[in-house]
N, C-alpha and C positions, 0 to 999 in steps of 0.2 A: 375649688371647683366653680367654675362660672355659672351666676345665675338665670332663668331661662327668664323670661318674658314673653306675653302675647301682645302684641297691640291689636286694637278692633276702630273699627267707625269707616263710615265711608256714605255714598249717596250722591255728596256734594264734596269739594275742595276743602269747605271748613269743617268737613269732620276726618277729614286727612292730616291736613298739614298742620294743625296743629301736632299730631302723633310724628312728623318726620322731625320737627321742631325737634323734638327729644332726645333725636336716634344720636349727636354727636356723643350728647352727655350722658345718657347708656350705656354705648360703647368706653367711653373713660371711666366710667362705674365696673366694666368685664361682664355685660349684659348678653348672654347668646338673646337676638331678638327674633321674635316671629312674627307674619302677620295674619289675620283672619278679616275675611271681607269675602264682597259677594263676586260669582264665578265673573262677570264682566265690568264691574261699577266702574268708579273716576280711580277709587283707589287703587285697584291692579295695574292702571297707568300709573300712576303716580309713585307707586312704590316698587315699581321695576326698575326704577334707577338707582336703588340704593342697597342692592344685591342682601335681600332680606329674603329667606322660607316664606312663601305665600300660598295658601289653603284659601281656595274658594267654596264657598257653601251660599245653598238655597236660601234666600229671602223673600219676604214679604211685607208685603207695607200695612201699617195701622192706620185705617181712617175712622175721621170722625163724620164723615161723608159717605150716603149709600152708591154704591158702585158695583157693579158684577162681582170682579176680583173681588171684592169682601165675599166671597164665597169660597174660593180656592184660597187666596194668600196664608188662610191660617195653617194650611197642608204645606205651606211651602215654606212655613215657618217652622214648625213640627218635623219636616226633614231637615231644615238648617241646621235645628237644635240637635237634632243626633247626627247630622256632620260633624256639628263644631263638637259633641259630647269628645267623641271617636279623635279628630283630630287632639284633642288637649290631651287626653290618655297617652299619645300619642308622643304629643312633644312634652311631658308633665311639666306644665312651668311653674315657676314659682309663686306668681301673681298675673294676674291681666291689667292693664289698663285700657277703657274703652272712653273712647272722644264723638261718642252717641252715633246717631242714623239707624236705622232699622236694622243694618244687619248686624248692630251690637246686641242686642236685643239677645237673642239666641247662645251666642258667644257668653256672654255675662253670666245666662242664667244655666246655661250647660256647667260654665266654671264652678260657679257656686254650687251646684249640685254632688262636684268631685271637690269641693271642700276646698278649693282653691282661691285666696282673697283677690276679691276687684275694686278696682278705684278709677271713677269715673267722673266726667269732666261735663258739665253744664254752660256751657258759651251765654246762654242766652239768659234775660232775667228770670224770666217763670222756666222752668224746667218742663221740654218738650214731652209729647210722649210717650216715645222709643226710653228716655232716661226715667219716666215715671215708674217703668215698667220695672228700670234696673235697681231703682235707688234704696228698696226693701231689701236687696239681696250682699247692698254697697259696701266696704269697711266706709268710706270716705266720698263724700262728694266735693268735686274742686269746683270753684264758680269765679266768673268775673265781676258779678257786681256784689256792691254790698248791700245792696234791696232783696239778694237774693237768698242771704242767708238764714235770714227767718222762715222762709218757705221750707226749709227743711228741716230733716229729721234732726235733733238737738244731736251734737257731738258730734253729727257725722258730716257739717259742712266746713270747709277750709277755703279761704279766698287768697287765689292761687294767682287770677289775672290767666291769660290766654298765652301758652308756649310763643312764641314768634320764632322761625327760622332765622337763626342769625347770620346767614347769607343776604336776607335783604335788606339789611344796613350798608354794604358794601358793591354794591353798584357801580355800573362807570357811566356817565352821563353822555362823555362824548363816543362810546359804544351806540348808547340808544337812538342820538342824532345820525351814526352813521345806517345804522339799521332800519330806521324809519327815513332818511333821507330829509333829517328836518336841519333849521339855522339855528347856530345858538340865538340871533338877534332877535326872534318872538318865541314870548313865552308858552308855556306847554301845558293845555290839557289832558288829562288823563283820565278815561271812561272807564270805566270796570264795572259790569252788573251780573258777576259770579259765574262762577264756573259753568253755568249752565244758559246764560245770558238773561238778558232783560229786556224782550220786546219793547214795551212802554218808553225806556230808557234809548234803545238804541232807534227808534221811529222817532223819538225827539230831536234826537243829537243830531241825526241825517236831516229832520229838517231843519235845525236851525243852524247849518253850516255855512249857508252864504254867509248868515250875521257873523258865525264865530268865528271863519276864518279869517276876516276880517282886523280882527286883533290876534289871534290864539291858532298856535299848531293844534293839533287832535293827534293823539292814540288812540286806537278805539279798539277794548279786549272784548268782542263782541257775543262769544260765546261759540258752542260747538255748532257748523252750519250756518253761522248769521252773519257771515260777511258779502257783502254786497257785493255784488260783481260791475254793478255800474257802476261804483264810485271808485273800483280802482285807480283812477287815475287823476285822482281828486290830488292838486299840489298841496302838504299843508294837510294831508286826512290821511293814518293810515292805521288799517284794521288788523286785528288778529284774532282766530277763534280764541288762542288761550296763549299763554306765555309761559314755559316753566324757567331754562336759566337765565334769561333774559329778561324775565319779571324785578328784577333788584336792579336792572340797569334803565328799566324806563320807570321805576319809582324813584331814581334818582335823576335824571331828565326833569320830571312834570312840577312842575312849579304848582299847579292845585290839583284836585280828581272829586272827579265826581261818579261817585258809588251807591250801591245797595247797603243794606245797614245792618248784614250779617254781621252776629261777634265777633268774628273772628278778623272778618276785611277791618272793620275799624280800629279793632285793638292792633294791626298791624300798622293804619295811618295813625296813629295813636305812638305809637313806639317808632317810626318814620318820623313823627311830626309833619305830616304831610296837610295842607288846610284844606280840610273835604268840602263837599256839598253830600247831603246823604238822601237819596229819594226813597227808601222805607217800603217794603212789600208790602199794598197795601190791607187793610185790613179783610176787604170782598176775598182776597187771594191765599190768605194765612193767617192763622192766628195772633198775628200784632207783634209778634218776641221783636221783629225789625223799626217798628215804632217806637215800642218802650227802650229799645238799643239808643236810639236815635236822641230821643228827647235826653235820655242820660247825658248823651253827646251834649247835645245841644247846650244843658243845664250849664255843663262845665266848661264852659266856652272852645269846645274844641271843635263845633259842626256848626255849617248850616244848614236848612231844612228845606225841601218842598213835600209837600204831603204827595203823592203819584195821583190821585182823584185829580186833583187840581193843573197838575205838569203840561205846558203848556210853553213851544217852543219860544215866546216872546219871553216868560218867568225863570226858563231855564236860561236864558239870556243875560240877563238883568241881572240873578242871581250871581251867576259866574262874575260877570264884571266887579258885583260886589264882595268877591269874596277875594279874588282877587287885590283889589285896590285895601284891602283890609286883611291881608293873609298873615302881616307880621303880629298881628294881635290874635290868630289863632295859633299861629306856631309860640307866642311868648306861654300863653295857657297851657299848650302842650307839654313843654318846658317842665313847669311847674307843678306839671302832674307826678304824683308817688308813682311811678311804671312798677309794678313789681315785679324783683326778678321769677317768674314762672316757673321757665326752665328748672332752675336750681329747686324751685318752692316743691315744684313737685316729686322731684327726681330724691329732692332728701325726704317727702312725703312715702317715697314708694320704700326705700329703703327704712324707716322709721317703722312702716307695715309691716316688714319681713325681720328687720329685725326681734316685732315683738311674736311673728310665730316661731320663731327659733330658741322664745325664751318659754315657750309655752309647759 
């Protein structure tokens, strides 16, 4: 009899696609898979191409900030949680695994309540806190870094490293030139500031395009809504809200990129070997998890940095040039990094959980 699974997380991109990462080696495990996320997120796009059961349920967000909605969200949490209860009775799976954002939250704690184990995934070094919320209820917490294992509960942390979809290793480069309408003969940058974009980022890049274009094509994944309609027809500049099959083939095109410093975007140029620039959400805007991301980078020579306080189109200039003219010394570092396999780490992680409730 094949085994059931729920996956959860959503919000942003990296708390998806790390869980689609999974879905081929699942499926070669004989996994019935399902998914739990909220009625509209990134995730019900994202996971409608991969012809998976999708349950949408009520969410609400956790601030550590006064806001109105800190009034109502905990009602909207409290009906999530008896969706997702209803839903798992429903599909009884055998385990969950959730890849954080608030509407795991619910889903995890519903599961544990029907006695169902969850194993969940911390991207970030400090564990955010939608997973704070989870990590009491956890068999297992999987993380990327190794600073981040003492933060947690003794036995229950595993460093697993971040799924990557192994589609986008396999790219076609001269796809992405025909797509973007670029030469092979200059080299190519690549903007990414998350699925949701990056103002600060994409008001830089646009202005220092006279300079860049100058040497450097541009991609520009500018998010949902943030593409510019005046620069359409910029030669040499070309935008897109978001990328989904097509993203493996302009990571294979861009010769450097310059990103946000979510875990999961890096551990993909990480496992890419791609030589970043990382501009770090700054601290005024989040909690820091994208800085202390970053500096990890940094330490281990696989980034370089501009703090976003400081970003400033002359420095993101400069930078580029520099990283550029030195990028074989970040991809040798890459190289030489332990990449762990993930995928497999976790995938025999989930099985190693269920095997021991069947020995119970």
């Amino acid at each position: 009899m094949a085994k059931k699974i729920v996956l959860t997380g959503g919000g942003t991109a990296g708390h998806v696609t790390p869980n689609i990462a999974l879905i081929p080696r699942l499926k070669e495990l004989d996994y019935e898979i399902y998914y739990i996320g909220s009625y509209d997120g990134i995730e019900k796009k994202l996971i409608s191409d991969y012809r998976i059961p999708y349950y949408g349920i009520a969410t609400g967000k956790f601030r550590r900030y006064f806001d109105p909605k800190n009034f109502t969200d905990p009602f909207r949490v409290m009906k999530g949680y008896g969706e997702a209860r209803k839903y798992l009775k429903q599909i009884k799976p055998d385990i969950v695994f959730s890849k954080g954002g608030f509407v795991s939250v619910p889903v995890v704690r519903a599961a544990a309540s029907l006695e169902i184990p969850c194993i969940i995934h911390e991207s970030d070094m400090t564990p955010g806190l939608a997973n704070k919320l989870c990590i009491p209820v956890a068999q297992k917490i999987c993380c990327n870094f190794p600073e981040t294992v003492p933060m947690l509960p003794e036995g229950k942390a595993v460093l697993t490293g971040s799924p990557i979809r192994e589609e986008l290793s396999k790219g076609n480069k001269i796809a992405a030139y025909d797509m973007c309408n670029f030469t092979s003969n200059k080299p190519v940058i690549m903007v990414i500031g998350g699925s949701l974009g990056a103002e600060a980022i994409n008001k830089t890049v646009r202005d220092a395009l006279p300079q860049l274009l100058e040497d450097f094509q541009i991609v520009h994944i500018c998010g949902k809504d943030k593409v510019d309609n005046l620069m359409l027809q910029i030669e040499g500049y070309k935008q897109f809200e978001y990328l989904k099959s097509e993203l493996k083939d302009v990571f294979a095109m861009a010769d450097i990129v310059i990103s946000r410093a979510g875990a999961n975007s890096i551990c993909e140029l990480l496992a890419l070997k791609k030589p970043n620039l990382l501009i770090p959400l700054s601290a005024h805007s989040s909690r820091g998890d994208q800085i202390l991301n970053a500096k990890s980078f940094e330490s281990q020579g696989f980034s370089l940095i501009i703090d976003e306080d400081y970003l400033t189109e002359d420095l993101l200039v400069e930078k580029a040039h520099e990283l550029y003219f030195t990028r074989q010394t970040y991809i040798d570092a890459m190289s030489r990094s332990s990449q762990l396999n993930s995928v497999r780490t976790i995938t025999d992680l989930l099985e190693e959980t269920l095997g021991k409730g069947e020995n119970k």
